[in-house]
C-alpha positions as CSV (number, residue, x, y, z in Angstrom):
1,X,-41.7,3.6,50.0
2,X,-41.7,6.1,47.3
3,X,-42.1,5.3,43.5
4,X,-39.3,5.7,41.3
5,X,-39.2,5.6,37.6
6,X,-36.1,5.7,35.4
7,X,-36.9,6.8,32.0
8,X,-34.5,5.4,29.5
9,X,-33.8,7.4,25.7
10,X,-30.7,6.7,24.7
11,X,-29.1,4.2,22.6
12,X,-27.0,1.9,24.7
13,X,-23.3,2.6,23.3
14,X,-21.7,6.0,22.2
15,X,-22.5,7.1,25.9
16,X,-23.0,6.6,29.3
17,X,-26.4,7.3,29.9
18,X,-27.8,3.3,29.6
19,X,-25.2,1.8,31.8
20,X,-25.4,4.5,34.8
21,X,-29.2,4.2,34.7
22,X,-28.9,0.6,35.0
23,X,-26.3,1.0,37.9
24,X,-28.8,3.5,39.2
25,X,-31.9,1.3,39.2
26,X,-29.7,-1.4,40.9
27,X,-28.8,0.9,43.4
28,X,-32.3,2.3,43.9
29,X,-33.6,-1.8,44.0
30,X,-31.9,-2.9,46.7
31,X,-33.0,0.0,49.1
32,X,-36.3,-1.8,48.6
33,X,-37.8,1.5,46.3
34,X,-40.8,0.9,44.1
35,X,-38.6,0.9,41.2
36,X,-40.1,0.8,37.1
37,X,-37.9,1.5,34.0
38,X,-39.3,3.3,30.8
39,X,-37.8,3.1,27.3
40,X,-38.6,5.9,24.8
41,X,-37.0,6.7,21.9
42,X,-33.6,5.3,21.2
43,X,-34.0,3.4,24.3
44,X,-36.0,0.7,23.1
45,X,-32.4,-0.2,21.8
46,X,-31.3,-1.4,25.3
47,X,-33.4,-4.4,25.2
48,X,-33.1,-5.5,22.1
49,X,-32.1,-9.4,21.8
50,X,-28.5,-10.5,20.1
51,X,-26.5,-6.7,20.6
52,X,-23.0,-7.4,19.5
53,X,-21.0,-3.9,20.7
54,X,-17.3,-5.3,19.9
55,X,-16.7,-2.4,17.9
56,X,-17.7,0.1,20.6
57,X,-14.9,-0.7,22.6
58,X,-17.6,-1.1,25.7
59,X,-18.8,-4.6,27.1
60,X,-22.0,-5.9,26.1
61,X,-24.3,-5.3,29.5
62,X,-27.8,-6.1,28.1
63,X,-27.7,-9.4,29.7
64,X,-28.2,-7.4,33.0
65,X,-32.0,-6.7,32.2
66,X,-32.6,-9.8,32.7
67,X,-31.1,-10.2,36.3
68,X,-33.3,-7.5,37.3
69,X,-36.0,-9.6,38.3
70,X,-33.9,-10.9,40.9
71,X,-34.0,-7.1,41.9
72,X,-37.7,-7.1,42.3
73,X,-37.4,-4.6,39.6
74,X,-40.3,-6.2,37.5
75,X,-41.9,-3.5,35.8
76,X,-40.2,-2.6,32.3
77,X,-42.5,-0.3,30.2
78,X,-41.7,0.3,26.4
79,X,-43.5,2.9,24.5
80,X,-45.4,1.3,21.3
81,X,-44.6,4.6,18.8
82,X,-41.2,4.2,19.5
83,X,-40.5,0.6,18.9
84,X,-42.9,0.9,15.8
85,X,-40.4,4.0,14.5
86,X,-37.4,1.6,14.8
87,X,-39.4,-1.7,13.3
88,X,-39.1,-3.3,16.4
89,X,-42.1,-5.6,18.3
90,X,-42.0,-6.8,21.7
91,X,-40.5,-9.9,20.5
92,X,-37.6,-8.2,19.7
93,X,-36.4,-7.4,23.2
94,X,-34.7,-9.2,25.8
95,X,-37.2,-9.6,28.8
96,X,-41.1,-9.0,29.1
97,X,-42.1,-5.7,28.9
98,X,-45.7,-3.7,28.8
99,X,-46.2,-2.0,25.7
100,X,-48.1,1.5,26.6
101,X,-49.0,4.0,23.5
102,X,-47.9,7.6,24.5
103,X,-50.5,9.1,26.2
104,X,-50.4,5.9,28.9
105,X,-47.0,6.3,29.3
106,X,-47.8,9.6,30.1
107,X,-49.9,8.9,32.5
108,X,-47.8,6.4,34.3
109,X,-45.6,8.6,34.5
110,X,-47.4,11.3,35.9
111,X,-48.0,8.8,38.6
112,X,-44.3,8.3,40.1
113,X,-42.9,10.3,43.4
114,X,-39.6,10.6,41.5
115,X,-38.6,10.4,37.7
116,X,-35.0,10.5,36.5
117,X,-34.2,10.6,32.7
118,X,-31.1,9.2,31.4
């Protein structure tokens, strides 16, 4: 089983990038892969609690973090400088995550057999 982290920077509307990673991850999950997600920069934005994207023309799909438990996909990491940039805590996103400061997200990972950035 190889370790696979998705590493998550863009906002979730105005492009693709969220949505495919999610589909990806998904994908990845149920070929039984040691999957973890990472949100950096504007990606903290994909888990933020109450999103209303009617006026992006594109369906809300943050509710889908929250199925991934059913996944096994269990390991959501958020770095702390970026929610701190954007005033946002942990209690401001949708599902449990660990909060690592930069140089442990570094670390972590360092520590993965495959990383893909979206």
């Amino acid at each position: 089983m190889k370790k696979f982290m998705f590493v998550n920077r863009k906002a979730p509307y105005g492009t693709i990038y969220a949505l495919e990673s999610l589909e990806v991850v998904l994908i990845a999950a149920t070929f039984d892969q040691d999957v973890s997600l990472a949100f950096v920069d504007d990606g903290v934005y994909e888990l933020v609690k109450g999103q209303n994207s009617k006026g992006t023309g594109i369906k809300n799909f943050s509710p889908s973090y929250r199925a991934l438990e059913g996944y096994d996909v269990e390991k959501l990491y958020v770095e702390r400088e970026s929610l701190a940039a954007r005033g946002l805590t942990a209690e401001d996103l949708l599902v449990p995550v660990e909060v690592l400061d930069t140089a442990q997200m570094a670390a972590l990972i360092a520590e993965q057999d495959v990383v893909l950035s979206f």
